[in-house]
C-alpha positions in Angstrom: -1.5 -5.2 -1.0 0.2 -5.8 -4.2 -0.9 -8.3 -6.5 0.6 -11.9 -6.4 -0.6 -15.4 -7.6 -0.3 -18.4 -5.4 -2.0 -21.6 -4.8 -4.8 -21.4 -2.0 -5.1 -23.7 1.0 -7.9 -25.4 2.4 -10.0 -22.7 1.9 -13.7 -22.3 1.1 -12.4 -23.6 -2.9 -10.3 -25.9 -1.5 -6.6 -26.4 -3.0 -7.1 -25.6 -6.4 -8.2 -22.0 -5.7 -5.9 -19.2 -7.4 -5.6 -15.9 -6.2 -4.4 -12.7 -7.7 -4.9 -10.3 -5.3 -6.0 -9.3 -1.7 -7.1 -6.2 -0.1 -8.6 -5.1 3.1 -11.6 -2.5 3.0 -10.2 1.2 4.3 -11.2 -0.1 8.3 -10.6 -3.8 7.7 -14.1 -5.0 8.4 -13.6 -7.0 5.2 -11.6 -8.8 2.8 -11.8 -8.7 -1.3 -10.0 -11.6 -3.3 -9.7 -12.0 -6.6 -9.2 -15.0 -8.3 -8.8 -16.8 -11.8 -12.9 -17.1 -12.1 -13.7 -13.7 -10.3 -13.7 -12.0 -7.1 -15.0 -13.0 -3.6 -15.5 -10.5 -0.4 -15.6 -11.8 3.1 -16.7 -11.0 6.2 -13.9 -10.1 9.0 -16.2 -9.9 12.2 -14.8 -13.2 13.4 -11.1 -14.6 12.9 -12.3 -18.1 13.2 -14.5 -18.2 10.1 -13.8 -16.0 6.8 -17.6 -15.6 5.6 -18.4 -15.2 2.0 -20.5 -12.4 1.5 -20.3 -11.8 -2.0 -19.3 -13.6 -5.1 -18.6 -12.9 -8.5 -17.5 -15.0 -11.6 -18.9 -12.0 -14.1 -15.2 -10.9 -14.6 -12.2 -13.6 -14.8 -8.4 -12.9 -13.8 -8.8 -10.0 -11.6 -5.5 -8.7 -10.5 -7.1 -5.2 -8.7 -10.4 -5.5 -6.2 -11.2 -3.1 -3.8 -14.2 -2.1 -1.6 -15.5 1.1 -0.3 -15.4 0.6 3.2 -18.6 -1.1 4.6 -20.7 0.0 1.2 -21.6 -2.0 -2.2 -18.9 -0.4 -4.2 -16.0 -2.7 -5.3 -13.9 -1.4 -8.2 -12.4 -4.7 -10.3 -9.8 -4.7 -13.1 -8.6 -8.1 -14.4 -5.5 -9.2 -16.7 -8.2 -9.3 -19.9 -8.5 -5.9 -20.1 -5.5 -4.4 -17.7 -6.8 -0.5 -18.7 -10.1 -0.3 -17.7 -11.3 0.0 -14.5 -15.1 -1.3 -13.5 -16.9 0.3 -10.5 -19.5 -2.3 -9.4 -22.9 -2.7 -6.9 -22.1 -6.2 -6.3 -25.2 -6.0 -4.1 -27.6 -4.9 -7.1 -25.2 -6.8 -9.8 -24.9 -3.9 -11.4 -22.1 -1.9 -13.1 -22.3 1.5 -11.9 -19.7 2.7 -14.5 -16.2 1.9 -16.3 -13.4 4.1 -17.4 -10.3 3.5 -19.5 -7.3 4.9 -19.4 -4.1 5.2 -21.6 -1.4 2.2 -19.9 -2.0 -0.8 -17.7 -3.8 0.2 -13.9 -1.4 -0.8 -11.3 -3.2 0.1 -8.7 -6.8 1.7 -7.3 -7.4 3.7 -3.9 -10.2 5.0 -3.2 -11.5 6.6 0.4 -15.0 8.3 0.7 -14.2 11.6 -1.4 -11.5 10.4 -3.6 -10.9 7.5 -6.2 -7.4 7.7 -7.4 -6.2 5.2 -10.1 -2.5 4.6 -10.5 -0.9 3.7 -14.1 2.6 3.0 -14.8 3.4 7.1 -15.8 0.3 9.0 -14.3 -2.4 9.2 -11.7 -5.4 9.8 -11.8 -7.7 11.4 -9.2 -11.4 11.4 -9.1 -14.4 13.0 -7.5 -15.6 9.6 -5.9 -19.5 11.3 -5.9 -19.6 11.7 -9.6 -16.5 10.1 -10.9 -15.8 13.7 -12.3 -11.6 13.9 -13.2 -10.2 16.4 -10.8 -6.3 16.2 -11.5 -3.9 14.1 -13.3 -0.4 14.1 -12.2 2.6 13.6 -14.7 5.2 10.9 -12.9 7.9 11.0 -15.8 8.0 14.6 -17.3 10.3 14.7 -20.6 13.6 16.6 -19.8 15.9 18.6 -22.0 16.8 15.8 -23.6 13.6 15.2 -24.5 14.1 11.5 -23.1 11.8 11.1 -20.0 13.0 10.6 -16.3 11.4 8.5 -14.0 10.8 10.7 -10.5 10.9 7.5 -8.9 14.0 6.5 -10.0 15.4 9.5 -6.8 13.9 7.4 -4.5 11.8 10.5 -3.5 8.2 10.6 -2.2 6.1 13.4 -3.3 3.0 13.6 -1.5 0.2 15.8 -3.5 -2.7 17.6 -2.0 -2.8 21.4 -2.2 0.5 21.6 -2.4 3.4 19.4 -2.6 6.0 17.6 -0.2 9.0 15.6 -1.3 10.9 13.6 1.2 13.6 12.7 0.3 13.2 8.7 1.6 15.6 6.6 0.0 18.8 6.9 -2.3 17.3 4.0 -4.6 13.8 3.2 -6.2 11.2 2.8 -3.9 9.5 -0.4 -3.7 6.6 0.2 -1.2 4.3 3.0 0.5 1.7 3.1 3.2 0.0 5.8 4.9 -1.2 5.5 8.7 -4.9 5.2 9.6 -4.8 9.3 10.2 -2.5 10.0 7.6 0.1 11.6 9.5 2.5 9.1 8.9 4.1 8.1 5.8 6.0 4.2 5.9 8.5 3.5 2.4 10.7 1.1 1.5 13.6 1.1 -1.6 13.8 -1.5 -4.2 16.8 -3.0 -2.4 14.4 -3.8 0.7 16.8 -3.6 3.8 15.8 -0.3 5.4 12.3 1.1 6.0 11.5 4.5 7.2 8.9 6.6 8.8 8.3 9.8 8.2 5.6 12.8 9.7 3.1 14.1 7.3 2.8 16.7 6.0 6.4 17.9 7.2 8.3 15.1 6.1 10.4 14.5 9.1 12.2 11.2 9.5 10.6 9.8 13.0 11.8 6.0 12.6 14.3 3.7 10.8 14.4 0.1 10.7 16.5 -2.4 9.2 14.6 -5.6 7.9 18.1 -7.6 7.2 21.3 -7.5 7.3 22.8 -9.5 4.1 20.6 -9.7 1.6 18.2 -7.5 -1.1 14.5 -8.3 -0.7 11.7 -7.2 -2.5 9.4 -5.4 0.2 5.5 -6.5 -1.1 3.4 -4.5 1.4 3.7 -1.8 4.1 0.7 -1.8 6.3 0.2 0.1 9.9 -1.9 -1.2 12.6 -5.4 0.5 13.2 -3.6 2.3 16.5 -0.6 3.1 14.1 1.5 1.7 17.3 2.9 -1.3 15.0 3.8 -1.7 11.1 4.2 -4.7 9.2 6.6 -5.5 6.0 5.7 -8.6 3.7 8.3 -9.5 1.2 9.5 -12.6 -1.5 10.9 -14.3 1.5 9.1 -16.2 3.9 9.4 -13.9 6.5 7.2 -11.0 7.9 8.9 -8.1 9.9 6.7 -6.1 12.7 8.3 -2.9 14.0 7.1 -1.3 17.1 7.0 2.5 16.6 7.7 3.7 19.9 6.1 6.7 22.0 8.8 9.7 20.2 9.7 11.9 23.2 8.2 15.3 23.9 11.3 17.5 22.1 10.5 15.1 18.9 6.6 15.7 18.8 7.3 19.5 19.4 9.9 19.4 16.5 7.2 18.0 14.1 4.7 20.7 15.0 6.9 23.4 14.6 9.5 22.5 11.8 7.2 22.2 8.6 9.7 23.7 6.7 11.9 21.2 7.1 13.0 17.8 5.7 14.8 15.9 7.7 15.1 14.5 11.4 17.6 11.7 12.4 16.2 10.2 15.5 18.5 7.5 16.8 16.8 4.6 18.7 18.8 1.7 20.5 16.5 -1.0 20.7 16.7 -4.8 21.4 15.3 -7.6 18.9 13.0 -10.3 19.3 11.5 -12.7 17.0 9.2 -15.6 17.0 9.8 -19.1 14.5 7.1 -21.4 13.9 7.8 -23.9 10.6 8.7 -21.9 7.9 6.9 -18.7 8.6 9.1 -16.3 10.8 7.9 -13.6 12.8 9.9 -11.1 13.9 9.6 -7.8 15.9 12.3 -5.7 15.1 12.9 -2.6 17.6 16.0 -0.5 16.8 17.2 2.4 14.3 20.4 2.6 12.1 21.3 6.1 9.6 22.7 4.6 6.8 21.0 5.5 3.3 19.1 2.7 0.9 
């Protein structure tokens, strides 16, 4: 989830509570805030309550915090030192390590092998085990010119493992990315924030399109699938969130993504009707139907 700051409810600090950031842990048994003061996990075995299991007021103005699954490992950054990332035992108090790196950290992920830290120009990837630095990947190589170009400024996805895959999702920036829970599916959104796509990994085939508006550019916040990867949700600056329904693809479709790595594109047309649900000033709406126009 991407960092914001907003004024809390009626929560367990009452109004006055400031948050900077929110993420679930990688099977959403838990939730990690941070906060002006520090950071605070909760429980998620019950969605009447939200119980505190940990807190933390070691490290003020956290902007990153995120938990390794089920474990005692939460890796913090906060706003006082945006370039160095602290790995944490919040159940022994300890710090297990901290590691610095060259720009701001705008984001940590971290699963039970990798780590991968994400600055404004690079990423880093780590050996989660030992920490040990396996690969660091360039984002804005120097060209001819010897002026650098932004990759992202294609509005291409490159997706790195042992080799590489570059869909080619959008014509503008993009603004947002989320992987399913088995990582065969790739969700992005642009910068202008009316058209978000689905796509197969590793082949890069476009399986869904849907439009979040009609009339206006929005910045798209957060892509998230549910756990069945049946449903994804889009949160932007506008007080609305969009759920898609990703519907069954057809047995030609799922044959066309087994067979056709080599290629990187699929236009799959779906006529679908809408439906949305309005209560105050949150809107909920479940959006089912495709368009081909490029964003």
């Amino acid at each position: 989830m991407e960092s914001t700051e907003a004024a809390g409810g009626s929560g367990p600090d009452g109004p006055e509570l400031r948050f900077g950031c929110a993420s679930f842990n990688q099977d959403s048994t838990s939730l990690a805030l941070g906060t002006r003061t520090g950071y605070k996990l909760f429980s998620l075995t019950t969605v009447e309550k939200l119980d505190c299991i940990h807190e933390s007021a070691e490290t003020p103005d956290v902007y990153i915090v995120e938990r390794l699954f089920s474990s005692s490992l939460v890796v913090v950054v906060s706003t006082a030192m945006p370039q160095r990332m602290n790995i944490y035992h919040f159940k022994k108090g300890t710090e297990i390590c901290n590691y610095s790196y060259p720009d701001n950290i705008l984001a940590v992920k971290l699963n039970r092998q990798r780590l991968v830290v994400c600055l404004e120009e690079s990423i880093y990837i780590h050996n989660i085990k030992d920490m040990k630095l396996l690969k660091t990947l360039t984002l804005t190589p120097p060209n001819s010119s010897q002026h650098k170009t932004r990759v992202s400024s294609t509005g291409e996805v490159v997706v790195y493992d042992n080799t590489v895959t570059v869909i080619p999702a959008h014509d503008s920036p993009l603004a947002a990315l989320s992987f399913n829970a088995s990582a065969t599916k790739l969700a992005s959104a642009s910068e202008r924030g009316t058209v978000i796509r689905v796509f197969s990994v590793p082949e890069g085939l476009r399986l869904f399109e849907f439009r979040r508006g009609m009339k206006r550019y929005v910045s798209i916040s957060s892509l998230c699938f549910s756990p069945d990867g049946q449903y994804l949700c889009a949160s932007s600056n506008t007080e609305t969130v969009h759920i898609f329904k990703l519907e069954q693809l057809g047995p030609r479709y799922t044959h066309k993504v087994q067979l056709n790595r080599g290629q990187s594109w699929l236009n799959i047309y779906c006529s679908r009707s809408i439906s949305s649900y309005q209560s105050g000033n949150i809107s909920l709406a479940v959006e089912k139907f495709g368009i081909n126009q490029s964003y």
